[in-house]
LONUSE-188917 format. One record per residue: residue in three letters; y, x, z negated of N, C-alpha, C in turn. Coordinates in steps of 0.001 Angstrom, whole numbers, padded with zeros to 6 digits, always signed. Atoms other than C-alpha are relative to their C-alpha. Layout:
// residues N
ALAYXZYXZYXZ/...
***
This chain:
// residues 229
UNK+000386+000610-001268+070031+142264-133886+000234-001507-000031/UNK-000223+001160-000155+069902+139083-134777+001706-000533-000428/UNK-001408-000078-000027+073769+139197-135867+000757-000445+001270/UNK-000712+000116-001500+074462+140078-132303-000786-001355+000740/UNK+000381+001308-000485+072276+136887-130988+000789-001022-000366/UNK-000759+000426+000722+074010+134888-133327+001730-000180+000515/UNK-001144+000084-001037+077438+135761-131720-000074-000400+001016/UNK-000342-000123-001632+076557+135826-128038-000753-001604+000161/UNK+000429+001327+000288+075151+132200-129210+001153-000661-000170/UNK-001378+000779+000200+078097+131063-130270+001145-000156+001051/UNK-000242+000021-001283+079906+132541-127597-000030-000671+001125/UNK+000729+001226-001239+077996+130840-124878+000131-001535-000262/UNK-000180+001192-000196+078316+127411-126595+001375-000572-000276/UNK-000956+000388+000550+081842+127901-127474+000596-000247+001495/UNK-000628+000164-000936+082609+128417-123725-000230-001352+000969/UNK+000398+001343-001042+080187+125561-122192+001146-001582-000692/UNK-001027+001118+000313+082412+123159-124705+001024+000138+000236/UNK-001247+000311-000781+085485+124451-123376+000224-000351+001475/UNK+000228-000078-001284+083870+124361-119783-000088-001758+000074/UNK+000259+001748+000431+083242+120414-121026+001468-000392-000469/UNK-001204+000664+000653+086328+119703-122202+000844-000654+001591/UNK-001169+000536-001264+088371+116993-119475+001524+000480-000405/UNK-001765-000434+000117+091684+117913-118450+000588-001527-000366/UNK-000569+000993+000536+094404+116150-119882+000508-001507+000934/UNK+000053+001305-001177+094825+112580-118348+001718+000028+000167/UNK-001526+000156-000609+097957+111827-116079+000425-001521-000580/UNK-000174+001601+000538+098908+108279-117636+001006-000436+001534/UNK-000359+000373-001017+101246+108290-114616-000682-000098+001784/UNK+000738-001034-001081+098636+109321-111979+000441-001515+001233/UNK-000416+000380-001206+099044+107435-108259-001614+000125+001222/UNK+001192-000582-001025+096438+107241-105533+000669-000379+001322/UNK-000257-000068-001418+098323+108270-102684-001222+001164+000469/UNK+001580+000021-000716+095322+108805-100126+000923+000036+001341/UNK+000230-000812-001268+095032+110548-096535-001427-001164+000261/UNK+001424+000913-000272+092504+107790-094651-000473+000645+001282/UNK+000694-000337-001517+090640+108431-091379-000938-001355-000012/UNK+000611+001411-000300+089034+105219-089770-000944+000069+001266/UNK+000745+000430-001364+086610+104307-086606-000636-001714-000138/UNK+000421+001566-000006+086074+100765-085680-000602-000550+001478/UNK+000589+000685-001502+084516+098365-082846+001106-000866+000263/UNK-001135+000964+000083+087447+096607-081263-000840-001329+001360/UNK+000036+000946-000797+086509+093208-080189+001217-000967+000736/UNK-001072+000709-000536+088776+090993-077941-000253-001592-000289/UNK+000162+001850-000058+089930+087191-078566+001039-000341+000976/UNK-000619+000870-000828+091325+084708-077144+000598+000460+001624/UNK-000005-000177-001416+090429+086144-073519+000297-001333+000854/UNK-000057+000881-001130+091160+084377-070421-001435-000429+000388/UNK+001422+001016-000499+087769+082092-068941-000918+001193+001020/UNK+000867-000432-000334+085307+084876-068120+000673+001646+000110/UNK-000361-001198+000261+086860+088019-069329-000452+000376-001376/UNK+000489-000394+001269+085114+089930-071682-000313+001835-000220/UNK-000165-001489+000282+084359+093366-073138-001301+000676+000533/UNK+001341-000528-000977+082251+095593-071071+000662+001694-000110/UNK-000531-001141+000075+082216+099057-071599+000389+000702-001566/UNK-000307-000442+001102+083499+101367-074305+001203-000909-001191/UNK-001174+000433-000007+085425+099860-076546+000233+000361-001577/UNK-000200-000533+001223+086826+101492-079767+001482+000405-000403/UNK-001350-000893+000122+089389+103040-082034-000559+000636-000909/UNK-000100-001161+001431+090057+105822-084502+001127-000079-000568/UNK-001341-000369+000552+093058+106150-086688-000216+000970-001075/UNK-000076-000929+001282+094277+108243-089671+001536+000106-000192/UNK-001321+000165+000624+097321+108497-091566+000154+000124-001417/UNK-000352-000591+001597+098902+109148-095142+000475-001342-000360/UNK-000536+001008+001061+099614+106267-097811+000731+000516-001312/UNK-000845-000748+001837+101993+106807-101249-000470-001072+000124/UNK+000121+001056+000534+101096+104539-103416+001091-000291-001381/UNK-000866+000122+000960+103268+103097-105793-000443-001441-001168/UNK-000118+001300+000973+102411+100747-108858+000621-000582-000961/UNK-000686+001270+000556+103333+097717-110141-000066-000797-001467/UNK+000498+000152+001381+101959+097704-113809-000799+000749-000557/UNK+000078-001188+000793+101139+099497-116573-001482+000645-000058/UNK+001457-000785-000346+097346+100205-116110+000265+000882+001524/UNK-000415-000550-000772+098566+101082-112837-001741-000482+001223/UNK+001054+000449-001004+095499+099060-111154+000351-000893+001236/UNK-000607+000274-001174+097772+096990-108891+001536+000577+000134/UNK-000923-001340-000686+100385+099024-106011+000347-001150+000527/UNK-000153+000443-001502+101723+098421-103048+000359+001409+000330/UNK-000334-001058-000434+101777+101215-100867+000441-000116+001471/UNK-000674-000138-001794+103398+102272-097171-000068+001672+000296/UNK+000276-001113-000053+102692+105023-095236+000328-000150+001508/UNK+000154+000145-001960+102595+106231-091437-001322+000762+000656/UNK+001264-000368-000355+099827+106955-089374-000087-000162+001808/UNK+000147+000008-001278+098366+107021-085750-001677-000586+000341/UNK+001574+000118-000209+095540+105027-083903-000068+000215+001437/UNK+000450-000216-001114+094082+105633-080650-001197-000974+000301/UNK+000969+001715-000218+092241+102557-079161-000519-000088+001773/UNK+000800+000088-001162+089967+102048-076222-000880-001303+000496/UNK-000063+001579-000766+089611+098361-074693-001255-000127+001320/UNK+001051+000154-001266+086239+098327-072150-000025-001351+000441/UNK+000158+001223+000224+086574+095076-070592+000244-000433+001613/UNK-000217-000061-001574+086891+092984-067277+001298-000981+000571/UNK-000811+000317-000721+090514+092477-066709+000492+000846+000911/UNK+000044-001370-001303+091328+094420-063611+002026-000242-000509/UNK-001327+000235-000310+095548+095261-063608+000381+000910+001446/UNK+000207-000829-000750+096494+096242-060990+002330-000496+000710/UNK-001225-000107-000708+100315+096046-058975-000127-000840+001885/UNK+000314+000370-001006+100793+093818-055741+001291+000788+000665/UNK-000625-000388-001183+103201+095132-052637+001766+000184-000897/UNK-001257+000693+000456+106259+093711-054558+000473+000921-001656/UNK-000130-000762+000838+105687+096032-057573+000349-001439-001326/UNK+000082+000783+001063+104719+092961-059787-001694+000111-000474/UNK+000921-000415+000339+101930+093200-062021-001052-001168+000301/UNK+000902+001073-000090+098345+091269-061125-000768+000332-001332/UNK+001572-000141+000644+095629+090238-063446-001077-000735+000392/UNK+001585+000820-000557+092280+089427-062334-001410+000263-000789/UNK+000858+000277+000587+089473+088798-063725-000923+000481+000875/UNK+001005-000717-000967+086501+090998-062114-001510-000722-000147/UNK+001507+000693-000387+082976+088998-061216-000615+001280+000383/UNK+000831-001414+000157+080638+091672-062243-001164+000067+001072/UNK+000857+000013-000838+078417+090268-059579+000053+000311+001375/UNK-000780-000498-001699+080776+090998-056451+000452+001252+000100/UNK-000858-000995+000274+082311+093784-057975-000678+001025-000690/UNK+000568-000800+000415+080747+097017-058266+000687+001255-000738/UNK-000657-001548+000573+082401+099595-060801-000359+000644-001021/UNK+000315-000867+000947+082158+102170-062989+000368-000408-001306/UNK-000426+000091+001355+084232+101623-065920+001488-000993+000229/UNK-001546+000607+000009+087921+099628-066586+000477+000223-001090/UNK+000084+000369+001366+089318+099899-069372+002061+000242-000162/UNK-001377+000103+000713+092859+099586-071463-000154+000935-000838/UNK+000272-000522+001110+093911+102159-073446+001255+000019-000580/UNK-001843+000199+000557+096929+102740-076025-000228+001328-001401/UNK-000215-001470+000836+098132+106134-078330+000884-000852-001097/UNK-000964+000637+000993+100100+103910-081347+000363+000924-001383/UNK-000009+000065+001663+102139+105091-084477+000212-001080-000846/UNK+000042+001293+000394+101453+102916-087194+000908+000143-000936/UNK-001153-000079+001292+103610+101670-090540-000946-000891-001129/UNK+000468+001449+000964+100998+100263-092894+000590-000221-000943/UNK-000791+000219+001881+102059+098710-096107-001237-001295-000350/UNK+001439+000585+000697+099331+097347-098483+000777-000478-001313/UNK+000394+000192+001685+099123+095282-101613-001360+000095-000129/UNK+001314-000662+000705+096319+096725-103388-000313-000119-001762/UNK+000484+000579+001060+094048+095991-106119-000687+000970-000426/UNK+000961-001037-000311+091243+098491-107436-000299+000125-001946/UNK+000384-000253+001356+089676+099215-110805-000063+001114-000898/UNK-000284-001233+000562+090621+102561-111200+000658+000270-001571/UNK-000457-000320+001101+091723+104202-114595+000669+001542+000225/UNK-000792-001781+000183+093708+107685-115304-001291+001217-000037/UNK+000864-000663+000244+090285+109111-116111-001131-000091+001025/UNK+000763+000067-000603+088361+108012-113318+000397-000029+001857/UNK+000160-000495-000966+087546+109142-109907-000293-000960+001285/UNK+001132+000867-000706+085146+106735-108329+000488-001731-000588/UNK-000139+001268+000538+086215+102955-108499+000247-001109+001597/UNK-000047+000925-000864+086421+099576-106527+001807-000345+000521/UNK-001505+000260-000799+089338+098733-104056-000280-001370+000481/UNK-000066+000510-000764+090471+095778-102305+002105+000263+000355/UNK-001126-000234-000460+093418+096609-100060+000686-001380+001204/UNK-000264+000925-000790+095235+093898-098192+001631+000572+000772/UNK-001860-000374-000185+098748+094276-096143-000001-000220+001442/UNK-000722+000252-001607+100394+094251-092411-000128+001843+000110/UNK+000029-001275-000089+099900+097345-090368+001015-000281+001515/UNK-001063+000357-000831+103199+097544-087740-000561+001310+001075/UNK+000387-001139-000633+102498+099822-084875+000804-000118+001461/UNK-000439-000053-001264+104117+101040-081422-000339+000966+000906/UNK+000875-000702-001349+102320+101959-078319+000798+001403+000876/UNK-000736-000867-001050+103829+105122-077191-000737+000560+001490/UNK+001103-000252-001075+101170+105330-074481-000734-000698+000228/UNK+001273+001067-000711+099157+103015-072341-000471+000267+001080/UNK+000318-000126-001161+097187+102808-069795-001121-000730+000773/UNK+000982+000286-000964+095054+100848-067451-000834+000234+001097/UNK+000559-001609-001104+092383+102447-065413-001402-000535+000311/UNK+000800+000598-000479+089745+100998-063240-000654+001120+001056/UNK+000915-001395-000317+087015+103505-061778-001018-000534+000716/UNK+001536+000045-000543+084442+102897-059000+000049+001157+001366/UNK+000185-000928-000467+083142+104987-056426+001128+000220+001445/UNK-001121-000326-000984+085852+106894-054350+001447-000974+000061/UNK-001161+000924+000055+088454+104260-055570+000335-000071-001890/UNK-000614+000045+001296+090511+105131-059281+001284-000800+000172/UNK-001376+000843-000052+093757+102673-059924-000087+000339-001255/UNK-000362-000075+000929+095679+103786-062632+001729-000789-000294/UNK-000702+000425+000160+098371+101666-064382+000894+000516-001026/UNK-000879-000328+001153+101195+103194-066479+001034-000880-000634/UNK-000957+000909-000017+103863+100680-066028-000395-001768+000019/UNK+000432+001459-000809+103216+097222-066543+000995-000752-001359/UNK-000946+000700+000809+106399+095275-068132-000779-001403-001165/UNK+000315+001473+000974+104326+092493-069902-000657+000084-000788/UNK+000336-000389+000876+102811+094489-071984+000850+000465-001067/UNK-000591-000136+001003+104023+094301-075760+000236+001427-000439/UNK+000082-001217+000567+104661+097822-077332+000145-000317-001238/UNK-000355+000529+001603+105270+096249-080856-001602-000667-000516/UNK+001241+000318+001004+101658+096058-082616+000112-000385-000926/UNK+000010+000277+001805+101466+093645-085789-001577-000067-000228/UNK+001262+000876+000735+098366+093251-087689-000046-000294-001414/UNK+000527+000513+001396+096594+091770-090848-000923+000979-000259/UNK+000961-001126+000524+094477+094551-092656-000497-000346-001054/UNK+000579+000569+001640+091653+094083-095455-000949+001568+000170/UNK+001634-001387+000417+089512+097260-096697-000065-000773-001300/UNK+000888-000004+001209+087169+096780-099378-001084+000881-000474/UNK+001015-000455-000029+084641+098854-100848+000148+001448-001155/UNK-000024-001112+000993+083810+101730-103419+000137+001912+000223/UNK+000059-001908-000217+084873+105654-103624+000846-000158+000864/UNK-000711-000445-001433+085406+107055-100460-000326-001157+000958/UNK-000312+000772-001427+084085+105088-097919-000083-001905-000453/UNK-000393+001443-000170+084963+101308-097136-000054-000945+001108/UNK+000185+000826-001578+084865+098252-094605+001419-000246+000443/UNK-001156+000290-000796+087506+097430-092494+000401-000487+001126/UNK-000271+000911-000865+089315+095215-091023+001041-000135+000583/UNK-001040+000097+000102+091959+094421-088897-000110-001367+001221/UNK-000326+001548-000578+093419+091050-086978+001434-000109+000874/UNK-001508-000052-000703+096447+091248-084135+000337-001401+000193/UNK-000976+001002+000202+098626+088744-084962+001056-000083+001367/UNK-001032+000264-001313+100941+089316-081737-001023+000712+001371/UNK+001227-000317-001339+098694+089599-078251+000804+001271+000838/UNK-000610-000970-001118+099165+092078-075532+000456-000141+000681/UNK-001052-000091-001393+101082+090922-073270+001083-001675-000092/UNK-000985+000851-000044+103798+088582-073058+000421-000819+001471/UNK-000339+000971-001336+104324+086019-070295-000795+000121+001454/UNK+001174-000523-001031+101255+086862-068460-000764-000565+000067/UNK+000414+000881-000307+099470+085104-066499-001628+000923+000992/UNK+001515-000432-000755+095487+085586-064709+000154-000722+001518/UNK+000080+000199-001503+095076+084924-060718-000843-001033-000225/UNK+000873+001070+000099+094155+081449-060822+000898-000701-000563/UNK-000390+000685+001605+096291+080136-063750-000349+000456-001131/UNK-000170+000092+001628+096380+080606-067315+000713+000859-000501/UNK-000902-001045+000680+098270+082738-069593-001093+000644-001217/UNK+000872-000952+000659+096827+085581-070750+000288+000305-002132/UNK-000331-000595+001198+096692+085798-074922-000798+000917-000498/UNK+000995-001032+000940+094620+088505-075938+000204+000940-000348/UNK-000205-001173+001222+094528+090471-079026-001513+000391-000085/UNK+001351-001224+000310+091773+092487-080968-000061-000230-001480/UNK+000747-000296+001671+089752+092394-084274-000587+000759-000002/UNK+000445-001470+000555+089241+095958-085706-001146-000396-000926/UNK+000893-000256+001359+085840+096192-087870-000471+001128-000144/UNK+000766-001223+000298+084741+098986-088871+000234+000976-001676/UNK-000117-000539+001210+084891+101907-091564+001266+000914-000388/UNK-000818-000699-000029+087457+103505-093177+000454+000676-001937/UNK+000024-001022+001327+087644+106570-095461+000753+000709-000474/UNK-001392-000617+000786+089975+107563-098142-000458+001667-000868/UNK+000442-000990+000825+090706+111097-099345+001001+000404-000681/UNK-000895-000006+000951+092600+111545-102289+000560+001840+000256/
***
């Protein structure tokens, strides 16, 4: 009896140490990463009493390779493609005069009673990152900082102003850029991370507000964004 204990002892701890045993390490391993993101998109450098009212957000997601640049393999640079979807709540009205030229006005929330306005845009992106991170061949869980340009083009826009018994929708409006650049920073441990982003080229090009000025406004992305290996 005790023979057979003796075996089915051994047994049992011969399997939990093979059940313990790590697999063999990749010395070449890579952290190309699948992200998914949601952020708050604020607006700058508005025109003199245009501001964000309303929903205003994005989501993206997209695939990265990564490729590194030395032999620990703790700094890359990677490029990938991806898609964001972005939602602008705010109070520039667009709208089209007689002549089939585009207006912008600036809506006085106090004269002007509406529902919602908002900008929206469907973009694929092209990020490319230099990246930093403390990872090893053997480990899972480690610190990032990702920096890089994220290139993107609006295959869909739209402007869309909503009050009661009166919708204006804008599809066409020439002075709007379709060529998205930005500046991108994530930081943060594991999976999830902060994030940032900074449009370097504004929305619209040679555009001007009812009154005077020329319209420059871009968008700073903050929010989170989570990698899955």
């Amino acid at each position: 009896m005790f023979k057979k204990h003796l075996i089915l002892f051994c047994l049992l701890c011969s399997g939990v140490l093979f059940a313990q045993q790590e697999p063999a390490l990749d010395s070449k391993y890579r952290e190309d990463q699948f992200y998914i993101g949601v952020t708050y998109n604020a607006l700058l450098d508005t025109p003199e009493d245009v501001q964000s009212r309303g929903l205003t957000g994005s989501a993206h997601f997209g695939y990265l390779r990564d490729l590194p640049i030395n032999k620990r393999r703790n700094l890359a640079v990677a490029i990938g493609v991806g898609a964001s979807f972005d939602e602008y709540g705010n109070t520039l009205f667009i709208d089209q005069n007689p002549a089939q030229q585009t207006i912008f006005t600036s809506l006085d929330q106090s004269t002007v009673a509406y529902e919602s306005n908002r900008f929206s845009t469907a973009s694929i992106e092209v990020p490319l990152e230099f990246r930093w991170r403390s990872s090893r061949a053997e480990t899972y869980k480690f610190w990032r900082v990702y920096a890089g340009l994220r290139f993107g083009y609006a295959y869909w826009y739209k402007a869309s102003f909503k009050q009661d018994n009166n919708n204006i929708v804008q599809t066409n409006i020439p002075e709007f850029n379709k060529m998205r650049i930005g500046a991108t920073l994530s930081f943060g441990y594991n999976t999830v991370n902060f994030y940032g982003y900074y449009g370097i080229n504004p929305f619209f090009d040679n555009a001007s507000i009812t009154g005077g000025g020329s319209i420059e406004m871009r968008t700073l992305k903050l929010g989170l964004l989570f990698f899955i290996l």
